[in-house]
Backbone as JSON Lines, residues from 0, in Angstrom:
{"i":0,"aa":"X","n":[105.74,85.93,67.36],"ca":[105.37,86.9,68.37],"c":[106.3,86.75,69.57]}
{"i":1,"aa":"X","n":[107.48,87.98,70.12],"ca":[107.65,88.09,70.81],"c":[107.11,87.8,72.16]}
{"i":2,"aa":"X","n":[107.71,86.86,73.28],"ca":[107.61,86.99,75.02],"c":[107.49,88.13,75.48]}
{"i":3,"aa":"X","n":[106.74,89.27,75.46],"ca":[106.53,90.21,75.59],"c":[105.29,90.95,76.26]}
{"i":4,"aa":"X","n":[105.06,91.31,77.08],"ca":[103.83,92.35,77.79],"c":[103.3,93.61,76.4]}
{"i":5,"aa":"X","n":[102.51,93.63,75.88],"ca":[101.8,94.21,75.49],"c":[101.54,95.69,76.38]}
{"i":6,"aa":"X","n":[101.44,95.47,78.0],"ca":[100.97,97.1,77.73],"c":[102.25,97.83,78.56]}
{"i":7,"aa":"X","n":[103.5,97.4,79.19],"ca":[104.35,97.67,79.41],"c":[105.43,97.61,79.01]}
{"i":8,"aa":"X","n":[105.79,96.4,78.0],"ca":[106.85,96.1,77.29],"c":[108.09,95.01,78.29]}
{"i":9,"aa":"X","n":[107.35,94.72,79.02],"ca":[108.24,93.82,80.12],"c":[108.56,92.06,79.37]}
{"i":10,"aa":"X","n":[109.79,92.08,79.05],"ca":[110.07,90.6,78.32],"c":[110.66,89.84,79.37]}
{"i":11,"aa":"X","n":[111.43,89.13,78.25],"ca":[112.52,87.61,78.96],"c":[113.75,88.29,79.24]}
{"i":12,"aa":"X","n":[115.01,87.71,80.07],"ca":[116.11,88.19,80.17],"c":[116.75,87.09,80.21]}
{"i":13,"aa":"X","n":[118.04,87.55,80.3],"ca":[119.01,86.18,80.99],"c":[119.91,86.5,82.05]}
{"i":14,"aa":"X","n":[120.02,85.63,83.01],"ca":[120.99,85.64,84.19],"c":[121.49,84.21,84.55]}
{"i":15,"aa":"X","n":[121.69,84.0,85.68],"ca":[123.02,83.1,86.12],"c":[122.12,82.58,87.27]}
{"i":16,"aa":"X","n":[122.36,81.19,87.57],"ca":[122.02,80.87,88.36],"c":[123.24,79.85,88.73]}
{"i":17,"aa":"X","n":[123.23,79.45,89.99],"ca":[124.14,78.13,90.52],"c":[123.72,77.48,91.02]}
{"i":18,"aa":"X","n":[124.14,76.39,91.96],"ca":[123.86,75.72,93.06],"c":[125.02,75.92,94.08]}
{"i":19,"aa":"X","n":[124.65,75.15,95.02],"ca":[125.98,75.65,95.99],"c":[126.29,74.46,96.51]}
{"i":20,"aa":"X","n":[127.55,74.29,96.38],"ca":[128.28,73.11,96.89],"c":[128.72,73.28,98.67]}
{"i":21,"aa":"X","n":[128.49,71.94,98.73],"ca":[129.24,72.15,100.45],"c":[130.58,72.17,100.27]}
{"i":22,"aa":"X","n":[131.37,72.75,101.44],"ca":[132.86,72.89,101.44],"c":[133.42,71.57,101.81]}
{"i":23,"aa":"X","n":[134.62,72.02,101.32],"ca":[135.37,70.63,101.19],"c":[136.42,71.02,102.52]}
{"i":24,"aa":"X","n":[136.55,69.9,103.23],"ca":[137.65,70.07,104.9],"c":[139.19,70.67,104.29]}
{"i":25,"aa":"X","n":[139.37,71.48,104.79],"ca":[140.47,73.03,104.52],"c":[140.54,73.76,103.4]}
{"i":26,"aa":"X","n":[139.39,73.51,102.32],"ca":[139.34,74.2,101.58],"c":[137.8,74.44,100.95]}
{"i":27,"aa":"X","n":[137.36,75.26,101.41],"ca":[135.96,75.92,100.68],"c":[136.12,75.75,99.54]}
{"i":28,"aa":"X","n":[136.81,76.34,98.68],"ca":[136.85,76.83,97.02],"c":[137.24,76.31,96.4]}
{"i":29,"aa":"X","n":[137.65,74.65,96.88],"ca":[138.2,73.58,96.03],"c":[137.07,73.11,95.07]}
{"i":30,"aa":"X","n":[135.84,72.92,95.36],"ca":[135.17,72.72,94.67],"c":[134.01,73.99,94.11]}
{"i":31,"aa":"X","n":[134.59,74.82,93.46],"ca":[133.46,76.11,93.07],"c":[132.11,75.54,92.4]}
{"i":32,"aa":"X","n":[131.2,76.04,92.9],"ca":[129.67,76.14,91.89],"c":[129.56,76.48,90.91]}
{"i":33,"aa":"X","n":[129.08,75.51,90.08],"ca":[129.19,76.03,88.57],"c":[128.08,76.83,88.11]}
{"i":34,"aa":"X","n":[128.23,77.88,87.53],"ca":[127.26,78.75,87.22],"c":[126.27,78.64,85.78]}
{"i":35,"aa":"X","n":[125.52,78.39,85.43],"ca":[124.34,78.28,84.18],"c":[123.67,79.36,83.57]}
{"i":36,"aa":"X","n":[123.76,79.7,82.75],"ca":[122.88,80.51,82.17],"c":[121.27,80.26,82.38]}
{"i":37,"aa":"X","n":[120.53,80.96,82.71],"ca":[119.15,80.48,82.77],"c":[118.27,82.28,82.33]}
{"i":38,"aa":"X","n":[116.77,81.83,82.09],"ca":[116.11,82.96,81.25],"c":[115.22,83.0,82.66]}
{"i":39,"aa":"X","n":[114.65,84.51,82.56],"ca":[113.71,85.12,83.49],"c":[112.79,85.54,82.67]}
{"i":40,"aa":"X","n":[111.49,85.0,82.53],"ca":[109.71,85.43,82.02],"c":[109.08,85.61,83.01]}
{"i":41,"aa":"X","n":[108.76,86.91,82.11],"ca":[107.38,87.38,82.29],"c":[106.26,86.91,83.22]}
{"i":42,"aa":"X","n":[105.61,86.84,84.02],"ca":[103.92,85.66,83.98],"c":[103.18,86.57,83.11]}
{"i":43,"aa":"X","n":[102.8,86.4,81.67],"ca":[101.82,87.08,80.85],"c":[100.72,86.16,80.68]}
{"i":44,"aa":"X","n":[99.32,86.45,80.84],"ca":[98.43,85.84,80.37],"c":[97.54,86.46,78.96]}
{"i":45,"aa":"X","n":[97.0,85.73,78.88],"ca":[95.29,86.63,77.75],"c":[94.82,87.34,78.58]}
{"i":46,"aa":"X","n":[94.18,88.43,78.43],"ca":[92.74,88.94,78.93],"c":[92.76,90.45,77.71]}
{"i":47,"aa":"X","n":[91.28,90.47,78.02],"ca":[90.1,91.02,77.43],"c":[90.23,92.57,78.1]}
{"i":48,"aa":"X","n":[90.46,93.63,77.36],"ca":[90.91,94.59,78.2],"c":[90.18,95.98,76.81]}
{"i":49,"aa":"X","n":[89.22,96.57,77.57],"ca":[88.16,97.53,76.91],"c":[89.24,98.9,76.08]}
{"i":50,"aa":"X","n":[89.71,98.31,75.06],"ca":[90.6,99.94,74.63],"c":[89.8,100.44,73.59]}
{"i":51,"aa":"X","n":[89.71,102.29,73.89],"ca":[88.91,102.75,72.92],"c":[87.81,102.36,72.12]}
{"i":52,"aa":"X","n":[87.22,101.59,73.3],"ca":[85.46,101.24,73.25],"c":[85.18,99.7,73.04]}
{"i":53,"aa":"X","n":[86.59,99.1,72.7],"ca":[86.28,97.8,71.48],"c":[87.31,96.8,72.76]}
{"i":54,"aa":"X","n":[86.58,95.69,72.78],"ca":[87.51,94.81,73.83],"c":[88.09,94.06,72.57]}
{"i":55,"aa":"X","n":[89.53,94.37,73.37],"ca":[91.01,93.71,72.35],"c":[91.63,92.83,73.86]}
{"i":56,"aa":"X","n":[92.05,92.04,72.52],"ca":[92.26,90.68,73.15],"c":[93.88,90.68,73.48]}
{"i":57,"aa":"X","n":[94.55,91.01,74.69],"ca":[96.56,91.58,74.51],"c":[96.92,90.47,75.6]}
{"i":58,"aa":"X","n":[97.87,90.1,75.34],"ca":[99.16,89.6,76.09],"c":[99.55,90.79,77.04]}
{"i":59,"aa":"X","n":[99.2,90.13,78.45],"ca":[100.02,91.16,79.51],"c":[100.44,90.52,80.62]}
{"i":60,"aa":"X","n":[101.17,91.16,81.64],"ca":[101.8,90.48,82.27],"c":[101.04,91.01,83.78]}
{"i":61,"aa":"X","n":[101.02,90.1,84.9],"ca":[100.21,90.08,86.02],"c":[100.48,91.37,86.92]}
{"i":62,"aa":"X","n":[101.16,92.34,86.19],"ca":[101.31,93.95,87.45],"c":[100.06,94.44,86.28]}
{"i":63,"aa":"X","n":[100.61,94.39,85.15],"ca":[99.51,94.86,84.49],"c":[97.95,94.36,84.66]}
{"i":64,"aa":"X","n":[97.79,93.5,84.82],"ca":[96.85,93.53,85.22],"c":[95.86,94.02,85.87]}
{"i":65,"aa":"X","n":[97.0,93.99,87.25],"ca":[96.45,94.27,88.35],"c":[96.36,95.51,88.38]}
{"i":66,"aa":"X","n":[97.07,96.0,87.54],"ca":[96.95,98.1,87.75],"c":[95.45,98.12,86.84]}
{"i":67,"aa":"X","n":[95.43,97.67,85.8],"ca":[94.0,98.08,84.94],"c":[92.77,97.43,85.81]}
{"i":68,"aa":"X","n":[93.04,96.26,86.65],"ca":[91.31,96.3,87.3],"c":[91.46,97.0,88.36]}
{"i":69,"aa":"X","n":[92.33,97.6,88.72],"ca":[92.33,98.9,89.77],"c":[91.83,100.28,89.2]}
{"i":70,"aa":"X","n":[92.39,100.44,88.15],"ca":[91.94,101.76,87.66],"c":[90.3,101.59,87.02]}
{"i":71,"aa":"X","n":[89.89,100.3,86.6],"ca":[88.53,99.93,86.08],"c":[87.39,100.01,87.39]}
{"i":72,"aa":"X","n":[87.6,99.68,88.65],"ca":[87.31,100.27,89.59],"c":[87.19,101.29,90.07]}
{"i":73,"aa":"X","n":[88.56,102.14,89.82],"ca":[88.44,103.58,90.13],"c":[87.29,104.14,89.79]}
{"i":74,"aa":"X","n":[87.15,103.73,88.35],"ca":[86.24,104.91,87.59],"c":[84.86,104.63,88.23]}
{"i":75,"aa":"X","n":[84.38,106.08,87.95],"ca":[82.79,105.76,88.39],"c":[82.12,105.34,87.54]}
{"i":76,"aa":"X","n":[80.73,104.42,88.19],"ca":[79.98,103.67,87.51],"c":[78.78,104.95,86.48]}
{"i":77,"aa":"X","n":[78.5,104.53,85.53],"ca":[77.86,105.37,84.7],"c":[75.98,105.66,85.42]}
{"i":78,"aa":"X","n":[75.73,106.29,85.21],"ca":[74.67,106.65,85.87],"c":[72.94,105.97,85.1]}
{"i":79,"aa":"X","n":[72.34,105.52,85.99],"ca":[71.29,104.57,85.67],"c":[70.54,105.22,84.94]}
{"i":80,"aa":"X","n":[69.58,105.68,84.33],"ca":[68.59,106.17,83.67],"c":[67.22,105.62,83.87]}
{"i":81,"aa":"X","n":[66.15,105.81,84.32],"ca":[65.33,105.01,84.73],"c":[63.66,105.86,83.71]}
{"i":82,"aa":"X","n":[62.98,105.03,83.18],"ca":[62.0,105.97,82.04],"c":[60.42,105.34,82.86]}
């Protein structure tokens, strides 16, 4: 199973990272920073998320989240029935 968000499709990447060296007296660029490959994830957790009536259990990542208990809020609460 793919590093992957389930309801957006947001994965891993790769980029570059360095460190930075102090300069060296008359020459900055004598000693360059060496650059690394490094990976960028996701934050995906578990949660329990009501699709088409049946709570399914998805890998998502924390915007997602946060947009579905916003919109689970939105909605209005169903109306009481009292006998």
């Amino acid at each position: 199973m793919a590093y992957r968000c389930e309801l957006c499709d947001k994965k891993s990447y790769a980029g570059k990272q360095h460190t930075h060296h102090t300069g060296v007296a008359g020459g900055q660029w004598k000693k360059r920073a060496q650059t690394t490959i490094r990976s960028f994830k996701p934050n995906l957790h578990w949660i329990s998320l009501p699709m088409r009536g049946v709570l399914t259990r998805v890998h998502a990542c924390t915007k997602c989240i946060k947009r579905v208990k916003f919109d689970l809020k939105k909605q209005e609460p169903l109306p009481v029935v009292s006998s």
